[in-house]
N, C-alpha and C positions, 0 to 999 in steps of 0.2 A: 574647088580651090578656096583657102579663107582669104578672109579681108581681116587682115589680123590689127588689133590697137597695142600701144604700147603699156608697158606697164602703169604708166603713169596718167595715161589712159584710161585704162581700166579701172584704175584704182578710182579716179575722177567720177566718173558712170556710177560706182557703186556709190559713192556719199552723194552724186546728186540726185539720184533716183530711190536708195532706200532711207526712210526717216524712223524715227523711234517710231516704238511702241504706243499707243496710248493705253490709258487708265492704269497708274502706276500704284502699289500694292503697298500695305505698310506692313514690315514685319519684325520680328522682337529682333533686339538689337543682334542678340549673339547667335542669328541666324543670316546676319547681314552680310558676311563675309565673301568678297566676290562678285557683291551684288552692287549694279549702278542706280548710287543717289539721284532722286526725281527732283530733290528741289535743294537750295540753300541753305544748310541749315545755322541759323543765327543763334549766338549765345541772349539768353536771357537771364543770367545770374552771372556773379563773378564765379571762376574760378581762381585759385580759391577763394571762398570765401571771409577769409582773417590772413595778418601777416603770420608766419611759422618759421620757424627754424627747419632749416636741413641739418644741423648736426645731432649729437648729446653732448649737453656742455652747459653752458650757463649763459644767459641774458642780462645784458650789461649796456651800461652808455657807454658809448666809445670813449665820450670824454673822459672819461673814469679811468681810463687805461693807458690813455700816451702815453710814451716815456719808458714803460714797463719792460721788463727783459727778464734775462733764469736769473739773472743776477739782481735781479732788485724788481722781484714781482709787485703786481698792481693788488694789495690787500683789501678785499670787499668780503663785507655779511653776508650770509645766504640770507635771503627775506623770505624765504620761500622756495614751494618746490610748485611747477607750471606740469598739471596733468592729461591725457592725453584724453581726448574729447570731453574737455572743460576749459572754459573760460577762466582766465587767470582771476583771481583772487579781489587784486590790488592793483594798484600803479606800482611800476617800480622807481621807488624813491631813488635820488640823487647818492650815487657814494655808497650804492649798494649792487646786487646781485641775484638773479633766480634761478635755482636750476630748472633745465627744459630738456625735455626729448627732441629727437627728432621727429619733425612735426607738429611740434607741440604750440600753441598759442602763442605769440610776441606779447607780453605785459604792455600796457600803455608806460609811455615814457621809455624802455629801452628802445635802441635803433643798430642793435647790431648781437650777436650768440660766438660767443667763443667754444672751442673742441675744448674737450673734457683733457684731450691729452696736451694742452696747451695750458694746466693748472694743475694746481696742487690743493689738496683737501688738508688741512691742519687739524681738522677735528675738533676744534673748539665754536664750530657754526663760522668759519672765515674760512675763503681762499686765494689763495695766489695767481692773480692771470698773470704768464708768465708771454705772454705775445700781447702786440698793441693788438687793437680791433679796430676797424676803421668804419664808418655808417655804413649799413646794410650788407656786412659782411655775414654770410651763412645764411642769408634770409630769404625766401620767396613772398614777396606784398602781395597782398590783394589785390585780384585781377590781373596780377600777372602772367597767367594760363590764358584765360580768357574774360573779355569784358562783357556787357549788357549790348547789344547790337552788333559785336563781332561777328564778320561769317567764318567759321569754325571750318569749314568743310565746304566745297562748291559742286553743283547739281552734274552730272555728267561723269562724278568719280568713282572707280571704281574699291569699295570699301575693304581698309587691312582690317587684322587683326589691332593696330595699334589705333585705326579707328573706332572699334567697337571702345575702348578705352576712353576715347574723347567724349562718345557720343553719353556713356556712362555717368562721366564726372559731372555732365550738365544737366546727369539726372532724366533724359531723354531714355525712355525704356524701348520703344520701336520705332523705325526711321522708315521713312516714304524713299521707295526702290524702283528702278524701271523693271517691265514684268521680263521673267528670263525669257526668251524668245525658243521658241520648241521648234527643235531643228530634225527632220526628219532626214535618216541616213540611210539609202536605197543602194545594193550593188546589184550590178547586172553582170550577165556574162553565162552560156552554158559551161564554160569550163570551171565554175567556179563552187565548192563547196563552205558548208561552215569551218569555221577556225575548228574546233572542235574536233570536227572527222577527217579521217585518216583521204588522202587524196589518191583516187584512182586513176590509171593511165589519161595520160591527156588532162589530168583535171591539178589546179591549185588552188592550195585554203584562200578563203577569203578574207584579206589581209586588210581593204580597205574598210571595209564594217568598224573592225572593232577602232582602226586608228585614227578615224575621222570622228568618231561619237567620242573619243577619248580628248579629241583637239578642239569640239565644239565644247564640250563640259571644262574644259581648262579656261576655253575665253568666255564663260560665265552664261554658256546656254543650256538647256533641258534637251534632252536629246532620243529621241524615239527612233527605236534601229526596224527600219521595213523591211527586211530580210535581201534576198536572194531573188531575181528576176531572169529568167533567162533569156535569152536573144529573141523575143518575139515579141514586135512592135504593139500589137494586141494587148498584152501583158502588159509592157512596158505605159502604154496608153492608159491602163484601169490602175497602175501603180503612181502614178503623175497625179491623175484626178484624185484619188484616195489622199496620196499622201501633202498634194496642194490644198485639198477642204480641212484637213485637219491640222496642219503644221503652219509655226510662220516663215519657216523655210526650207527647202529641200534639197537635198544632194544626192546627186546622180554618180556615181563613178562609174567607168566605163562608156563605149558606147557614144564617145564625145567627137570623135573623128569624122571624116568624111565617106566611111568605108559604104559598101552596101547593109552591113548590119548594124548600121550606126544610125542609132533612128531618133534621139535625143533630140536634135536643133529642129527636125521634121517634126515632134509631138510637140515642141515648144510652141513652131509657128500655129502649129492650129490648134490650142488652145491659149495661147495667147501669144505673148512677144519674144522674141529674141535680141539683147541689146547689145548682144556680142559673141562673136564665134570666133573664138583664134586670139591668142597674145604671143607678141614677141618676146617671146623667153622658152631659155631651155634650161632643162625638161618643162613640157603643159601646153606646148602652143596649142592642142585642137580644146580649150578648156571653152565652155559657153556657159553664158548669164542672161537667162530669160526671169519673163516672169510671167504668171500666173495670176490674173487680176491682179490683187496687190503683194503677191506672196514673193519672193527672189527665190529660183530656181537655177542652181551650177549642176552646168554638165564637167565632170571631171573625167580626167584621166584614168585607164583602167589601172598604170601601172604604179606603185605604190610607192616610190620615190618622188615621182612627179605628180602624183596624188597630193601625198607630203607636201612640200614645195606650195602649191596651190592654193591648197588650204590655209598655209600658216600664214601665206599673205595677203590671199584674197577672200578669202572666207571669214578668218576672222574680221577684217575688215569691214565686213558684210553685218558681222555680229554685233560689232561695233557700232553700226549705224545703228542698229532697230533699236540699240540700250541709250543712243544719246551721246556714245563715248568718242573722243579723241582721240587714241592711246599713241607715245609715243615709243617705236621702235627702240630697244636695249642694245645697243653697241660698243664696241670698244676697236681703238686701231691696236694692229697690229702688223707684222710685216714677213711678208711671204717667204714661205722656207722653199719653195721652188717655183720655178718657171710653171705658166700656162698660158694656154693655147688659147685664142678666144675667138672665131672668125666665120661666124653663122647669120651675120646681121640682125641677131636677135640677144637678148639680153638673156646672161647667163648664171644661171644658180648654183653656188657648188658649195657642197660641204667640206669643212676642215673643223680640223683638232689643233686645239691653242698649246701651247709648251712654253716653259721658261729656261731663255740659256743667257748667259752672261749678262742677266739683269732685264733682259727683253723678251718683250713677247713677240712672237712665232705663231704663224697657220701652215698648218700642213693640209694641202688638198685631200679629199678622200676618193679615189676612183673609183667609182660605182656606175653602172645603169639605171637607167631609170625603171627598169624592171624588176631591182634588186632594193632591199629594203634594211639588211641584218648591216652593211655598212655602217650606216646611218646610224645607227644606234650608239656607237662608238664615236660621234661627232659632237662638238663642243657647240657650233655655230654655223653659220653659213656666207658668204660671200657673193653681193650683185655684180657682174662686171660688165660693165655698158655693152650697150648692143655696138658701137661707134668704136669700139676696144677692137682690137687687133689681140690681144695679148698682155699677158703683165711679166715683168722679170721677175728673178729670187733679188729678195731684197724689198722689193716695192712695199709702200705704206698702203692698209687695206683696212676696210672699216669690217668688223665681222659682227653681224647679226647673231644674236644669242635665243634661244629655243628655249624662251620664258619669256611671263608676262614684262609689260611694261611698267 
């Protein structure tokens, strides 16, 4: 029988007992992506560094403009033309005008750049701004990006694309990363073959292999696939030690139960610990988290919905600890297109599919097994419903979990 914990439980156990990584790695910036920053990273230059223009247009004192309209433009010299990485020339004198790109340097003495299409070119070196401009219209200052001691970025974040961009402008070519934690993915079971070959009486592909190395490489781990193990505790025993000395974590699918061929929580206890067998929720209750001197080791479910399920919440979770991260869950409410049933005293997972009708969003349940996986595929997000739930009506407000990062 288990001694099952809650999900919130669980979750608890896993951020107190696994910690990052050490000795974090530094690597070229535009290989950063994915990857969780190790330490703070502080601006040490402005960016930018000079005021610029965002439009094409001309650089002008504002004072020079009030009053101005299509009907009685503001007449200024061109003094010059402001080129694209070069320093302006000159000052811009009182009662004059420069033209500028976008981007292009701010003259000392203007404090604001009118649009090109807000003037008129007379062709005699004069034009017409035909809008007022008002101080630091169209302009980006110095250091308005970033200043000298800014923290740009905070240690435990998981890096975009639109960070490698930041990390760029500050001139920063490789950033300090927590190391990706190398998560070994072991299935057990004699009925089970590779994905690849064709499945013989009594036997089905191995489903969970490819889709948990798929889940740990999404939340930002290395992922080495240990094959196929069949139902013999022996086996199972030399695939535990092997893939514990090598890996910083290990996933067992299958073999999590309490059956006679469920020998997973038994190789935990005697080689090291087991800190949990059993969570209240369905699909996954027989799921276990041992460890392995310092290694975390999940026993998972063989069956690949509740595999799924498992993983996305507690695994990553897992993942998330050894890189430093907090990540917070992607949700959105929405409101039930039907009745469900809820009355297991355990906390329940179900997949739906979001839709839009008369301006609102909609979950539609998806009825599957937990033995079944091709539903799934077709689902948007997913939905917890308290263990304490009896039920929800059509109608009800529901918060759905979405099947991407945070």
């Amino acid at each position: 029988m288990l001694v099952v914990k809650t999900p919130e439980e669980a979750l608890g156990l896993i951020r107190s007992q696994l910690h990052p990584l050490t000795a974090p790695e530094t690597v070229p910036v535009e290989d950063c992506v994915g990857r969780v920053l190790a330490e703070d990273i502080l601006a040490k230059e402005y960016v930018p560094g000079f005021d610029r223009s965002t439009v094409d247009g001309y650089a002008v004192r504002a004072a020079d403009t009030f009053g101005c309209s299509d009907a009685i433009p503001a007449l200024l010299p061109v003094a010059g033309e402001i080129r694209m990485g070069r320093p302006p020339e000159a000052p811009l004198a009182p009662g004059s005008c420069m033209a500028i790109p976008t981007g292009g340097a701010l003259p000392q003495g203007a404090d604001a750049a009118v649009m090109v299409e807000y003037t008129e070119d007379y062709g005699d070196g004069t034009v017409g701004i035909c809008k007022p401009a008002s101080p630091g219209m169209n302009l980006i200052y110095k250091g308005d990006d970033v200043f000298p001691g800014k923290t740009v970025l905070s240690a435990g974040r998981k890096l975009t694309v639109s960070d490698v961009g930041a990390l760029a402008a500050m001139g920063i070519e490789a950033a300090p990363v927590r190391k990706a934690p190398l998560v070994g993915v072991l299935s057990t079971g004699d009925e089970l073959v590779p994905a690849g070959e064709p499945p013989g009486a009594g036997q089905v592909r191995d489903v969970n292999g490819p889709l948990l190395a798929a889940l740990c490489r999404q939340a930002g781990a290395e992922v080495r696939r240990c094959g196929i193990v069949p139902d013999d505790p022996a086996l199972l025993e030399q695939a535990v030690k092997k893939g514990t000395a090598e890996c910083d974590m290990l996933l067992i699918s299958g073999g999590s139960s309490v059956g006679a061929k469920d020998a997973t929580a038994r190789i935990l206890e005697a080689q090291g610990e087991v800190l949990f067998h059993g969570i209240a929720v369905k699909p996954g209750k027989p799921t276990i988290l041992g460890k392995v001197g310092e290694v975390p080791v999940f026993g998972l479910p063989g069956h690949p919905a509740a595999a799924f399920f498992i993983a996305w919440i507690f695994v990553r979770a897992a993942i998330a600890a050894l890189t430093g991260r907090a990540p917070e869950p992607r949700s959105t409410p929405a409101l039930l297109a039907e009745p469900v049933s809820a009355n297991h005293g355990r906390a329940e997972l179900l997949a739906v599919r979001l839709f839009r009708e008369e301006g609102r969003l909609w979950a539609r349940p998806v009825r599957t097994k937990s033995g079944l996986i091709s539903s799934l595929a077709g689902s948007d997000g997913y939905l917890m419903i308290s263990r304490d739930c009896e039920g929800l009506s059509q109608g009800a407000q529901v918060d759905v979990f979405f099947y991407s990062e945070d």
